[in-house]
Phi, psi and omega in degrees: 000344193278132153217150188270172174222139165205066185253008126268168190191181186262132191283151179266126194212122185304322196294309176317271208313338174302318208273150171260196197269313156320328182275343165283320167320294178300328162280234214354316191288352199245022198053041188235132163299117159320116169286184165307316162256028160258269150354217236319348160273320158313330189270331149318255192327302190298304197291358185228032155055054166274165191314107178342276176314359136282332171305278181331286204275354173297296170330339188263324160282327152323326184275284220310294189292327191085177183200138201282189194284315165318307180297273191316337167271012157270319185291327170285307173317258252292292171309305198289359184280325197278036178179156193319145166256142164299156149201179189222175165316111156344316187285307186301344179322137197064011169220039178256111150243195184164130171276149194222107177262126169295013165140129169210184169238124196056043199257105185232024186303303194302323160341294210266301200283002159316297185295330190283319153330306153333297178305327190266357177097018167274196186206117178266084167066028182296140154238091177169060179341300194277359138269344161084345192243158212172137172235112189223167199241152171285143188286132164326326192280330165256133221359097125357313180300325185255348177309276165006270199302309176344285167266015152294303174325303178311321192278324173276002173068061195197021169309299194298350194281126199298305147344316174285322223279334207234337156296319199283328179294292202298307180301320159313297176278340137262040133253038171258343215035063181296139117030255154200155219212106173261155147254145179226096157282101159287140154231161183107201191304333171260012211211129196317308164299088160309329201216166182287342114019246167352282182334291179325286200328308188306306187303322173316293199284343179250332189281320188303307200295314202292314164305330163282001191252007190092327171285126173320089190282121173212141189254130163238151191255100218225143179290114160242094161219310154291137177314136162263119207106181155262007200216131160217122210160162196284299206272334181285013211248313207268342197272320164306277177289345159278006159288315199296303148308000200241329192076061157219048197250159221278188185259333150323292178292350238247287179329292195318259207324332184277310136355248160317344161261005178284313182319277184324334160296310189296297189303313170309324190090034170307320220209110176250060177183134168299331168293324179296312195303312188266027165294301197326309215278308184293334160296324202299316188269309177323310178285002177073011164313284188301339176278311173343286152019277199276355180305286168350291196284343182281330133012253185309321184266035163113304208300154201292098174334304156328296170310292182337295186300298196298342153265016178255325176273173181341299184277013198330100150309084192280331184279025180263328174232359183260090198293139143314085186318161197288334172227153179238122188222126171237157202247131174278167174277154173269327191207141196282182202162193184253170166267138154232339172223144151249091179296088196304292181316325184293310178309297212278323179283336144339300176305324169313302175313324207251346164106017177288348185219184163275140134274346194232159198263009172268013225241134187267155156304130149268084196295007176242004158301116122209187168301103168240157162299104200256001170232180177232174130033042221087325171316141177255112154202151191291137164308085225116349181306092190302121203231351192223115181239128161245143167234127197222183183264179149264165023277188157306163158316132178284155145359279217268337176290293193288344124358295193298287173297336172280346179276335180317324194251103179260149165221163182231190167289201237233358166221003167299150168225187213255137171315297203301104190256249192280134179312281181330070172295329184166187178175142192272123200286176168296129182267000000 
């Protein structure tokens, strides 16, 4: 169902091309706007493999110098032009969406808001008409240009540039040729933005590109200091939404998903209220539309009509398919109290260590490493309490890893309450 189109392409402009790439450098580097075809030859030139260290230092004058509103929507055209555009079925029009999260710790929302979705009759990047729904990785074939600057950017300290930051999101998801498109802008101690500040700033610069590129754009600003959920790790995570699909998913994640799919109902014209939307999105998984969905989509992408059923159903035994790390080990409270912070960034780098993420980008995964939550939020619990489950391989946890987790778990007195009330700070609306 998918067929690509490439009947844009980066226009050939004479004047650009007279310039060489040092001279394009040295205008950024001097604070001068880059045009339109100055973007688009440099970035012609990055797909056709000019010298890394020229590529590295336009990126380093680009952090250093910035970029006006103009530059960056050239620079976002320009990236989703340098490689196939999607395109889809007529009958699908006004219903291509997708969601885009900056990052989170234990952030498994697409798991649940995919299906839910489905279920409302959108169509998330499907190649399976009759399911609406697909969980895929970007292709060697789409915008090519930010594979590039992507791992260039790491090595070069130049991650943070707001400009980049918002062609490599925004360009991707217009070569989807998409619809309509929400971001779950995270901020805080576990989230690329520490402060709502930040966030806005990001958010702002990516809904203005997206809308200008033709997709229906909208941002919402979510709290990341706390884990979302109770679980982080591959397979417990994966295990987490499907309970979660189930109607049994904790009410953070519930929020989020519901949340983001009501803006998406709303934009398509599903819905004409954000409250109607996320009834829908919440009838959808209470009522089993949406897991039926994700059975379904596990279906079509390989997985075994048995396994499929059997994690879907009531009783599931998951760990019959889901491996089980070899050890389990939990951490108590030292003293009773409130919960009041869970520290997400301490878990996930812990987590890391133990072999739950990459450092490299060959470095293999171990999907049955992670993390549950045995408490929430607003908990009153006793000394001794079990508050923490890790599961992991050998060796064991170090000294210093458990350390680590135990500094993680803030409590308070006996009338505190935790700052963080609703995930959901604000959000730039649907137009």
């Amino acid at each position: 169902m998918i067929r690509t189109e490439t009947t844009e392409s980066f226009p050939c402009n004479n004047q650009a091309t007279m310039l060489s790439i040092p001279d394009l450098i040295k205008k950024k580097r001097d604070g001068n706007a880059l045009s339109d075809e100055d973007i688009q030859f440099f970035l012609q030139a990055v797909v056709e493999n000019i010298q890394e260290a020229q590529t590295g230092a336009m990126l380093m004058a680009i952090f250093t110098k910035g970029m006006v509103a103009t530059e960056t929507m050239a620079l976002t055209k320009a990236m989703k032009l340098s490689g196939e555009v999607l395109s889809w079925p007529e009958e699908w029009a006004g219903l291509v969406v997708d969601k885009h999260s900056t990052g989170g710790v234990g952030d498994k929302v697409s798991l649940v808001l995919a299906p839910a979705l489905a279920a409302c009759g959108l169509k998330l990047r499907s190649i399976l008409a009759e399911l609406g729904c697909v969980m895929v990785g970007q292709t060697d074939s789409l915008v090519p240009a930010d594979r590039i600057l992507y791992a260039l950017r790491d090595v070069t300290g130049t991650v943070e540039s707001l400009p980049l930051i918002t062609g490599s999101i925004i360009s991707k998801k217009a070569a989807e040729s998409l619809n309509s498109l929400v971001l779950d802008v995270k901020f805080g101690r576990a989230a690329f933005c520490k402060d709502l500040a930040s966030a806005k700033a990001l958010g702002e610069s990516m809904v203005t590109a997206g809308n200008n590129l033709g997709m229906k754009t909208s941002a919402v600003f979510t709290h990341m200091s706390n884990p979302i959920g109770r679980c982080i790790g591959n397979s417990v995570e994966v295990i987490e939404s499907l309970e979660t699909l189930k109607g049994k998913g904790p009410s953070d994640l519930m929020e989020l998903v519901s949340t983001l799919g009501g803006v998406l109902l709303v934009m398509t014209g599903k819905v004409s209220s954000l409250s109607e939307g996320g009834r829908l999105i919440t009838e959808s998984v209470t009522g089993g539309a949406a897991l039926a969905k994700f059975q379904a989509m596990m279906v079509a992408q390989g997985v075994s009509n048995e396994n499929a059923q059997s994690l879907c159903s009531a009783q599931a035994d998951y760990h019959s398919i889901l491996r089980r790390a070899d050890h389990q080990t939990e951490l108590r409270t030292h003293t009773q109290g409130v919960v009041m912070e869970i520290d997400g960034l301490v878990l996930a780098e812990v987590l890391h260590q133990l072999g739950a993420g990459r450092t490299n980008a060959g470095d293999p995964i171990n999907h049955s490493v992670g993390a549950e939550l045995l408490v929430s939020l607003g908990d009153s619990v006793n000394k001794g309490r079990p508050w923490l489950r890790i599961h992991f391989e050998s060796p064991a946890l170090t000294p210093d890893q458990t350390s680590r987790l135990e500094g993680a778990l803030t409590l308070g007195g006996s009338g505190d309450k935790p700052l963080r009330g609703s995930l959901i700070e604000d959000m730039i609306p649907p137009m």
